[in-house]
C-alpha positions in Angstrom: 64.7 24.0 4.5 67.2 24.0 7.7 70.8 24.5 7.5 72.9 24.1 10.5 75.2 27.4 10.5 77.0 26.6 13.9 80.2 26.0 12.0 79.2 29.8 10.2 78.8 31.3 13.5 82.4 30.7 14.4 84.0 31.8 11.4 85.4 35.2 10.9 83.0 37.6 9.8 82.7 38.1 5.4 83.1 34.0 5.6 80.3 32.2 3.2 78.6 29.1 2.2 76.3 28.6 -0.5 74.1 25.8 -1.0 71.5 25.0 -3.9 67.9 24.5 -2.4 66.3 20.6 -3.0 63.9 20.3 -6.1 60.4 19.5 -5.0 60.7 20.8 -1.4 57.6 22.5 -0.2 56.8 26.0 1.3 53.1 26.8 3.1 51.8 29.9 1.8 48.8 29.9 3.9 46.9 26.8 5.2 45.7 25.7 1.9 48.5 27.2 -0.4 51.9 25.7 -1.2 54.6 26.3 -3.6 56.7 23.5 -4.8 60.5 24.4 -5.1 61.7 24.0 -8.7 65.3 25.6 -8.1 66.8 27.8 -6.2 70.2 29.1 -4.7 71.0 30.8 -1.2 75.0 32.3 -0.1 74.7 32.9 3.8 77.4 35.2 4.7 78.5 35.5 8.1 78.2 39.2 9.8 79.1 40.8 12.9 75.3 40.1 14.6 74.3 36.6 12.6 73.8 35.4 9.4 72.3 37.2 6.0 71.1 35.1 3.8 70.7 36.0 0.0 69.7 34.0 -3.0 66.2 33.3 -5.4 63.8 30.9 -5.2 61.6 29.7 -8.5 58.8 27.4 -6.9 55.4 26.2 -8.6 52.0 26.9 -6.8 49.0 25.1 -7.9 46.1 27.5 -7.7 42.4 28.4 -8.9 41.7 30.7 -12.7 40.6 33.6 -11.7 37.5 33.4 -14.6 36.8 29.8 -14.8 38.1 28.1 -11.9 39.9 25.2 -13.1 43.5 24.5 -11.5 46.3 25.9 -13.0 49.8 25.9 -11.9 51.8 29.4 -11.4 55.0 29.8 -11.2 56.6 32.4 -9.2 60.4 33.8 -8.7 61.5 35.6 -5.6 65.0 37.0 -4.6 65.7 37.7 -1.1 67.8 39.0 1.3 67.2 38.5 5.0 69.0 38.4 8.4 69.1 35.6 10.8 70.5 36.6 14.5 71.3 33.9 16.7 69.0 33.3 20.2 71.9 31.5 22.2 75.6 32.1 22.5 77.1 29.9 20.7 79.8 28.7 23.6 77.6 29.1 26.4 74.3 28.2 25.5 72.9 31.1 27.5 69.8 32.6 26.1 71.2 36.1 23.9 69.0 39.1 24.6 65.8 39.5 21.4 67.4 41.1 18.4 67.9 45.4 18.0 66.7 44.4 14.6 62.7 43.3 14.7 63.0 42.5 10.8 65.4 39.9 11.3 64.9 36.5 12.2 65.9 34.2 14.9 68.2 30.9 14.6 66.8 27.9 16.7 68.4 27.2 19.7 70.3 24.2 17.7 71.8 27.1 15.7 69.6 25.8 12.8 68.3 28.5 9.8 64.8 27.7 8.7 64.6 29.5 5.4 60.8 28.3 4.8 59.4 31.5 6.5 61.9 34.0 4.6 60.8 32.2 1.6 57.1 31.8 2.2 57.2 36.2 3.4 58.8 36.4 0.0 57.5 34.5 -2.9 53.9 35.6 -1.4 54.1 39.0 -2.9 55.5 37.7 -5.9 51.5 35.4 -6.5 49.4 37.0 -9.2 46.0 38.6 -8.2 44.1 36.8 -10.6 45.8 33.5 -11.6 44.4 32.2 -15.4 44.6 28.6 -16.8 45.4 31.0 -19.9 45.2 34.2 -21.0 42.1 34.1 -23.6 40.3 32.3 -21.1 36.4 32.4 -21.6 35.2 32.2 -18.1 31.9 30.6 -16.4 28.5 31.8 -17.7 27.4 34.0 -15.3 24.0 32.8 -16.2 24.2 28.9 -16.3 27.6 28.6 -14.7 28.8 26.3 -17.8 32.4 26.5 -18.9 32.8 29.1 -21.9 35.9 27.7 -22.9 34.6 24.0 -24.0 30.8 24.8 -24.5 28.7 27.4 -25.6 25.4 28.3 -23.9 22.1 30.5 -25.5 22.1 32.7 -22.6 21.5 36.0 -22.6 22.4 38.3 -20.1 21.2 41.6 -19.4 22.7 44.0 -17.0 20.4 46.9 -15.9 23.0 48.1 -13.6 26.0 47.7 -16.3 27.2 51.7 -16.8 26.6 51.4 -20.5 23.3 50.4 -19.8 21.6 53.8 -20.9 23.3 53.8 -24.5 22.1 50.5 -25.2 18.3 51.7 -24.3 18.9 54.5 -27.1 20.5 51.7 -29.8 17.1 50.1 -28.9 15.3 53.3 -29.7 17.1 54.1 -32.8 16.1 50.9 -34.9 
């Protein structure tokens, strides 16, 4: 997700361009995860140091329930607002001193904004904890490992270590 803002960087500061971000393009979470752009908007408005570029991203992420570990797909929503400063003048091509700001991010020497990293810092916080295929969902068997949610098993599990263990010695008691 690269958008050449040379022509930005020479307009007068307050000037802005908005472009819609491309259905199906991919962000990498992590080395396994990635979310799948569904739709998504970003305005990048010139200011005096670079660029800030605002807008939301809705993306799918396929990912793992939680209880019973069949894939489910998540979707996540994420709005953002982050800086871009540029690394080279832009008439000299002379390497520009590392940003005052650390939070902001650096434009390529081709005066190209990569929004992947903006995006992947942002819709990771925006992941559940525990994904679910669905919200009633049954779980393995903590016994048998078999799928609670298409089969039943006659497993019986006792928990010793369970915290209600004790009052279900004195329901034994009591018959």
């Amino acid at each position: 997700m690269e958008f050449n803002v040379s022509h930005l960087l020479k307009s007068a500061v307050g000037t802005t361009r908005e472009f819609d971000l491309d259905p199906g393009e991919c962000v990498a979470l992590d080395e396994e995860m990635v979310a799948l752009i569904d739709e998504g908007h970003v305005r990048l408005d010139r200011t005096n140091t670079g660029i800030l570029a605002r807008g939301h991203a809705h993306a799918r992420v396929h990912l793992t329930c939680a209880r019973c570990l069949d894939p489910v797909d998540v979707l996540v929503a994420s709005e953002f607002a982050e800086e871009f400063e540029p690394s080279v003048d832009l008439a000299s091509g002379a390497p520009l001193p590392a940003p005052e700001n650390e939070l902001a991010f650096t434009l390529s020497t081709r005066h190209l904004l990569d929004l992947g990293e903006a995006l992947r810092q942002n819709l990771l916080p925006a992941l559940p904890l525990q994904a679910l295929c669905r919200p009633e969902c049954a779980g393995l068997c903590p016994s048998c490992g078999i799928n609670r949610n298409f089969a039943t098993c006659d497993c019986v599990i006792v928990d010793e270590n369970h915290p209600l263990a004790a009052l279900a010695d004195l329901l034994r008691e009591g018959r």
